[in-house]
N, C-alpha and C positions, 0 to 999 in steps of 0.2 A: 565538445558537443554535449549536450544535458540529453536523459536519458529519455524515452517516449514512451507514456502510460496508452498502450492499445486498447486495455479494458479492465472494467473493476466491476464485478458480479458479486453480490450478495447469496452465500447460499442459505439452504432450509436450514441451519443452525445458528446463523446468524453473522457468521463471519466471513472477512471477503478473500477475494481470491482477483487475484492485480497481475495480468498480462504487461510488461514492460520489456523494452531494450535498449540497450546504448552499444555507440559504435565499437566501445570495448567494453566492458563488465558493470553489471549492475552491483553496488556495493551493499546497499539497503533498501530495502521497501519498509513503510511504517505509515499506522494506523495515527493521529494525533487532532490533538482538540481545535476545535475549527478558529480558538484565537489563540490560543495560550500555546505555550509548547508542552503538554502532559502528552505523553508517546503512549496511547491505550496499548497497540504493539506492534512489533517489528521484526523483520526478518533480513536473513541474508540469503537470496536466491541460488540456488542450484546451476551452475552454467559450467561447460567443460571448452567452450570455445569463444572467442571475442565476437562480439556480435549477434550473439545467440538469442534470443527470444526465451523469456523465462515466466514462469510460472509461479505464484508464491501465494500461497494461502495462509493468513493470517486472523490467529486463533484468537477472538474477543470475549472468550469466555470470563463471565465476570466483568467486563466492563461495561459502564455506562455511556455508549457512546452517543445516545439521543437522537434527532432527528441529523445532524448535518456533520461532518468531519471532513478531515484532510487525510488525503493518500498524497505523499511524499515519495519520489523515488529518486536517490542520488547514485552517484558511479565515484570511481577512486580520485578523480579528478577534485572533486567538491561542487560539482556539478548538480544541480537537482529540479526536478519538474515537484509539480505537485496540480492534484485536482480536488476541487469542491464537491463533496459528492453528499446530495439530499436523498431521505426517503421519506414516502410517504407515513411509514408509519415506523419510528424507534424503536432500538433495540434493549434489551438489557438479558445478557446470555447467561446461563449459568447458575 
C-alpha cells in the first residue's frame, strides 16, 4: 500500500512541513524539482509505531524552489505518493 500525504503546509520561513502515513513506516519524505529528479530535501520521519501518522518538516534553506515542486513520500516497500504543490508566490530561503 503507498503511503498517504494528509497535508503539506508552508511555513513563515519558508519551508514545508508534510503530514503523511502508510500502513507500515514512512521511509522518506523529500522536497524535489517538479521535473527533474534534483531532491531540494529530504527527510526520514520520526515514527515508533507502524501506522503512525508522522510529521516531517523539511528545511529549504538555500534552495530555489520557485513557484511549483514535488512532495514525494515513499515507505520500505518502494512504495511512493507524491503531490504537486503551487504557490502563489516563490520561494528562495536563506
Amino acid at each position: 500500500t503507498a503511503p498517504e500525504i494528509s497535508s503539506i503546509v508552508k511555513d513563515e520561513r519558508g519551508n514545508l512541513i508534510v503530514t503523511a502515513s502508510d500502513n507500515q513506516y514512512v521511509a522518506s519524505v523529500q522536497v524535489r524539482h517538479k521535473k527533474t529528479s534534483k531532491v531540494y530535501a529530504q527527510a526520514l520521519p520520526e515514527q515508533t509505531e507502524a501506522g503512525e501518522t508522522s510529521t516531517t518538516t523539511l528545511n529549504l534553506e538555500g534552495a530555489n524552489v520557485g513557484l511549483t515542486c514535488l512532495v514525494a513520500v515513499a515507505d520500505y516497500a518502494g512504495h511512493e505518493t507524491s503531490s504537486l504543490v503551487s504557490w502563489s508566490v516563490g520561494w528562495l530561503v536563506g
